[in-house]
MARZAVEX-416603 format. One record per residue (C-alpha): residue number from 1; residue in three letters; x, y, z. Coordinates in steps of 0.05 Angstrom, whole numbers, plus 32768, in hexadecimal, padded with zeros to 4 digits. Example, Ala and Ser with C-alpha at 12.3 -4.5 7.8 and 13.67 -1.06 7.14 Angstrom:
<nodes>
+-----+------+------+------+------+
! seq ! type !   c1 !   c2 !   c3 !
+-----+------+------+------+------+
!   1 !  ALA ! 80F6 ! 7FA6 ! 809C !
!   2 !  SER ! 8111 ! 7FEB ! 808F !
+-----+------+------+------+------+
</nodes>
This chain:
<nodes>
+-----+------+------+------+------+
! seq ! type !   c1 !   c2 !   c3 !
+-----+------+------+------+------+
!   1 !  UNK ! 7F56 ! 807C ! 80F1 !
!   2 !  UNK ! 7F2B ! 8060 ! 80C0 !
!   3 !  UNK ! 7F2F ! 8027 ! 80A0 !
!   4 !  UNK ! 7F31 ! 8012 ! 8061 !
!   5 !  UNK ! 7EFC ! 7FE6 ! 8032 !
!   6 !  UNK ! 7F24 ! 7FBB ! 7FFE !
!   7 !  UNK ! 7EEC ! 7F89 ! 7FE5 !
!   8 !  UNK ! 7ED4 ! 7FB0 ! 7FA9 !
!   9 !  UNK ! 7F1E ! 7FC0 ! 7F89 !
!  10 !  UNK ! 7F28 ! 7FA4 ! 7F43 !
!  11 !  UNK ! 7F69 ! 7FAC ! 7F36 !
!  12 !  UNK ! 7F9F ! 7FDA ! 7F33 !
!  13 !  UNK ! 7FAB ! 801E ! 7F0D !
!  14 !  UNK ! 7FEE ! 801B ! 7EE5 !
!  15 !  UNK ! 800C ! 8045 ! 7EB9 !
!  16 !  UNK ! 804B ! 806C ! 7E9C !
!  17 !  UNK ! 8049 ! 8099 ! 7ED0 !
!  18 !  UNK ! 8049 ! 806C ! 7F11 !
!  19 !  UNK ! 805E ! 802A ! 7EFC !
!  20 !  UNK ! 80A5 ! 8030 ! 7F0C !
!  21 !  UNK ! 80B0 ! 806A ! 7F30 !
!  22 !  UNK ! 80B3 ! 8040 ! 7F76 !
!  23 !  UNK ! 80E0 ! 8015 ! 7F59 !
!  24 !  UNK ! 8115 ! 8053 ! 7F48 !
!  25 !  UNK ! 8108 ! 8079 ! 7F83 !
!  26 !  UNK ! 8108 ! 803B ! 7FC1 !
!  27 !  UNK ! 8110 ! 7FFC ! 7F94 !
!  28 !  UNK ! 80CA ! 7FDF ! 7F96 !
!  29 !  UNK ! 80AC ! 7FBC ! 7F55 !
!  30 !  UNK ! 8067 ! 7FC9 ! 7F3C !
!  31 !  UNK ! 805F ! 7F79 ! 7F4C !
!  32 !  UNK ! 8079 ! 7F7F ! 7F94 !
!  33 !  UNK ! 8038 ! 7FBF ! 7F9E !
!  34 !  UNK ! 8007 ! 7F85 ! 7F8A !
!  35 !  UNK ! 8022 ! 7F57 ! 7FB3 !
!  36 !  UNK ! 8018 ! 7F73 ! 7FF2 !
!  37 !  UNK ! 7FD3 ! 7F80 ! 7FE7 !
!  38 !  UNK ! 7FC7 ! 7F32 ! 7FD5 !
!  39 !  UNK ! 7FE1 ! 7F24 ! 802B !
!  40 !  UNK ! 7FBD ! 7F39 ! 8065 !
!  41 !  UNK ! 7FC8 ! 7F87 ! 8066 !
!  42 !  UNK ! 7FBC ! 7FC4 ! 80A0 !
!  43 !  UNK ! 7F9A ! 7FF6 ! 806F !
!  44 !  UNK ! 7F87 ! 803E ! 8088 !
!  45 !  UNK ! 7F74 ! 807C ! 8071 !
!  46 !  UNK ! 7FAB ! 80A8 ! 806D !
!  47 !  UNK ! 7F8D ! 80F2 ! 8089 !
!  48 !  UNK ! 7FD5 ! 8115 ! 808A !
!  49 !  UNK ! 7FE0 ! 8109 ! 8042 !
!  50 !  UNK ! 7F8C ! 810F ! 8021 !
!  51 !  UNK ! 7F87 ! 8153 ! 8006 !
!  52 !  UNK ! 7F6F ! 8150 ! 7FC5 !
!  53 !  UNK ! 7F5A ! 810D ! 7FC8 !
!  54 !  UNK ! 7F57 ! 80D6 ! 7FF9 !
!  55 !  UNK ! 7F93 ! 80AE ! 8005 !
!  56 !  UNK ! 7F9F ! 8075 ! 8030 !
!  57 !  UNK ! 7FD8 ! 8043 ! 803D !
!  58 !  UNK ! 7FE5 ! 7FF8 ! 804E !
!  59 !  UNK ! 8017 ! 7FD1 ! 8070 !
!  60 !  UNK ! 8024 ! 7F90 ! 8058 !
!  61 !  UNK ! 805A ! 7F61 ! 803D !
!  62 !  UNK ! 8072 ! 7F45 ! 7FF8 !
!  63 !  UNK ! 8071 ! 7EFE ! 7FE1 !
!  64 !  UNK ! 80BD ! 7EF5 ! 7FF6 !
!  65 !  UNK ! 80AE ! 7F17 ! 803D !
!  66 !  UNK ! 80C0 ! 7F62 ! 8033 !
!  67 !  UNK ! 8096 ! 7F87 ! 8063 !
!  68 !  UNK ! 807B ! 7FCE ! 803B !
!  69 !  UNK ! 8058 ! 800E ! 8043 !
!  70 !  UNK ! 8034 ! 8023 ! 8006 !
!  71 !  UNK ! 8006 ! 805E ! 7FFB !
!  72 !  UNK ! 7FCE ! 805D ! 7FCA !
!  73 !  UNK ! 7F90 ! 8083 ! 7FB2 !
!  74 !  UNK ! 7F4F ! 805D ! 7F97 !
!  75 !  UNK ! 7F3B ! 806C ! 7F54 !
!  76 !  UNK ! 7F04 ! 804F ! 7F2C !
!  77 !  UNK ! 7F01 ! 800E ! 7F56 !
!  78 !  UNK ! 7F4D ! 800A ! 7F4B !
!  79 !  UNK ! 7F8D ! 8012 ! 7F72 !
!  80 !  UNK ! 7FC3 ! 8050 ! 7F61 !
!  81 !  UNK ! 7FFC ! 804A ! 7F88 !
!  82 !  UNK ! 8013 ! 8083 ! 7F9F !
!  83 !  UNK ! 8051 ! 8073 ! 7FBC !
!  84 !  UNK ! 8075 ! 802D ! 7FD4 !
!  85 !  UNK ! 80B1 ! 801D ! 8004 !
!  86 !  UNK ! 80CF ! 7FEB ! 8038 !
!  87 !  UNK ! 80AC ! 7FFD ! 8079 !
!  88 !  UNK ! 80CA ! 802B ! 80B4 !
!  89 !  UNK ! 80D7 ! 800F ! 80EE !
!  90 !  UNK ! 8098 ! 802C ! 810D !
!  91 !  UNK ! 8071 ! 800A ! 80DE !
!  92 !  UNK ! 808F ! 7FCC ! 80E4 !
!  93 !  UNK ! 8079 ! 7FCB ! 812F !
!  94 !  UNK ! 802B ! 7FDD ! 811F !
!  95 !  UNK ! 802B ! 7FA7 ! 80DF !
!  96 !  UNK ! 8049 ! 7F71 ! 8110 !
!  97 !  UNK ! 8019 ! 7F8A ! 8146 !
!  98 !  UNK ! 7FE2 ! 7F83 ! 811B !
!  99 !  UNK ! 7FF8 ! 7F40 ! 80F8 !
! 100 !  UNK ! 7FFF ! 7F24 ! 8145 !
! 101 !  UNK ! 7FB9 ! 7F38 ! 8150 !
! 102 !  UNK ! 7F97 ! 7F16 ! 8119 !
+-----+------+------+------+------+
</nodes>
């Protein structure tokens, strides 16, 4: 797996379409995405799920301790989420894994 390079995002790309649509489908505000990106965060590419672009996804947790999975594409220097939601219990083990290793 490859890893992923944060250091030249700029922000994050918002807008009608994907603002709250993780909120309605798994309950996760736009606010709670940034969040976990502000915390130390496993990023990797996502191979399964990069077809027509590349995709990639982080584990990390939210200001009041909520671990999450998010997907997300990299557009223009910016962050899309793709999708966001509480992690599995798989990913749970490889974010505390990683967190212990740090």
């Amino acid at each position: 797996m490859s890893s992923v390079d944060l250091s030249e995002i700029q922000g994050f790309d918002w807008d009608q379409g994907n603002i709250h649509k993780n909120e309605k489908k798994h309950g996760v505000t736009w606010k709670e995405c940034e969040e976990v990106f502000v915390g130390k965060v496993y990023a990797s590419e996502d191979i399964k799920h990069s077809k027509k672009e590349i995709r990639y996804y982080v584990l990390g947790t939210t200001f009041q301790g909520r671990d999450m999975f998010i997907s997300f594409t990299i557009r223009s220097n910016k962050i899309r989420i793709i999708s966001a939601r509480s992690q599995n219990k798989k990913e749970r083990i490889k974010f505390t894994n990683f967190s212990q290793a740090i």
